[in-house]
Structures are given as structure tokens and as C-alpha cells.
C-alpha positions, -999 to 999 in steps of 0.1 A, spaced: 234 -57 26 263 -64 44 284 -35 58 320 -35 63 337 -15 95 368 7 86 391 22 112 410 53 106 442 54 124 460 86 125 500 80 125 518 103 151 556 100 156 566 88 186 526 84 203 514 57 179 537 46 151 555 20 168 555 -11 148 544 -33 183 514 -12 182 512 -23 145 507 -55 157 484 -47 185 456 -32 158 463 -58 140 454 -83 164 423 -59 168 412 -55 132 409 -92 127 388 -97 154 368 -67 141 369 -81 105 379 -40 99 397 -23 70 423 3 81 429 35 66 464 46 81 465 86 79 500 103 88 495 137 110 497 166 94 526 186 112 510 219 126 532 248 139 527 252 175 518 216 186 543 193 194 533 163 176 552 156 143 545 133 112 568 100 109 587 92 82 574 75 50 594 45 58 578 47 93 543 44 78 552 19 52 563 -5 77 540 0 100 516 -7 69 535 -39 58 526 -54 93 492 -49 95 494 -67 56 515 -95 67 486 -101 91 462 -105 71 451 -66 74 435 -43 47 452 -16 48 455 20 30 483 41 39 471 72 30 501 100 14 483 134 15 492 163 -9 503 197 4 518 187 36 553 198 25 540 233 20 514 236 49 486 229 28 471 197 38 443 190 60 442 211 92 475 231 80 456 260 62 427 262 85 450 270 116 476 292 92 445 315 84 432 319 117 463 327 134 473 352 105 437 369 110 445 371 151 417 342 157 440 322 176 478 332 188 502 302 181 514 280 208 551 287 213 565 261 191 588 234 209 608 221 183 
């Protein structure tokens, strides 16, 4: 049975959404003969990465497409209202004195 290698790229604004390094896994997923699942961050209060746009993810999408890429952009639920993956977890924990946030630098 043939298997079939998916990457899963995690979309952070301003680290990794730039559309030349859409290209760049592009060029990489060929060559892999990969799938890619694009997954936007999930903004978390007290770290400094942040979530791009939707048009930011679309695009970068559209490349990898216009390549000759599979490609899933993935649109989480819940993110809006810190509920998403990673969101809650962190929320709990600092509420129950687990963890102390990270002054937030936003």
C-alpha cells in the first residue's frame, strides 16, 4: 500500500507567512510528493506571536495551488473567543496559578 507524506505547516505572522516562503515549501513539497495542511496559530495571551490575516493564509494557500501543491488551509473554530487549540489549555492553567502569564507585548 502506498503511503502519502503530509506536512503540517503552522502559519505565524510575520515568522513564516510570507508568500516567498510559500514558494519555498512549494518547491519542497514537490520534490517530497507531500500534501500540506496549512494551520494558522492560534493567538495565546502572553506570547508574542500572532495569527495572520485570512487573506494572508489564502494567498499563501493559492501559491502552493498554483504550484501544483495539495493544499488544506485549515479555519479553526473558537479562536475568536480563546477557545481553539492551545487557547483553553493555557487560560485554565494560568487561572488555577499553574503558570503566571508572560507580560503580554502587544
Amino acid at each position: 500500500k502506498k503511503q502519502h507524506l503530509t506536512l503540517e505547516y503552522i502559519l505565524i505572522e510575520g515568522v513564516n507567512d510570507m508568500l516567498d516562503q510559500a514558494r519555498i515549501l512549494a518547491g519542497h513539497a514537490r520534490r517530497l510528493k507531500a500534501k500540506v495542511n496549512l494551520i494558522p496559530y492560534n493567538t495565546v495571551d502572553g506570547l508574542d506571536w500572532k495569527r495572520p490575516s485570512e487573506d494572508q493564509c489564502r494567498a499563501f494557500r493559492d501559491i502552493l495551488k498554483n504550484a501544483g501543491v495539495s493544499a488544506t488551509l485549515r479555519m479553526e473554530k473558537g479562536h475568536d473567543i480563546d477557545a481553539a487549540c492551545g487557547q483553553l489549555r493555557l487560560k485554565q492553567e494560568t487561572e488555577e496559578g499553574i503558570i503566571a502569564p508572560a507580560p503580554s507585548k502587544r
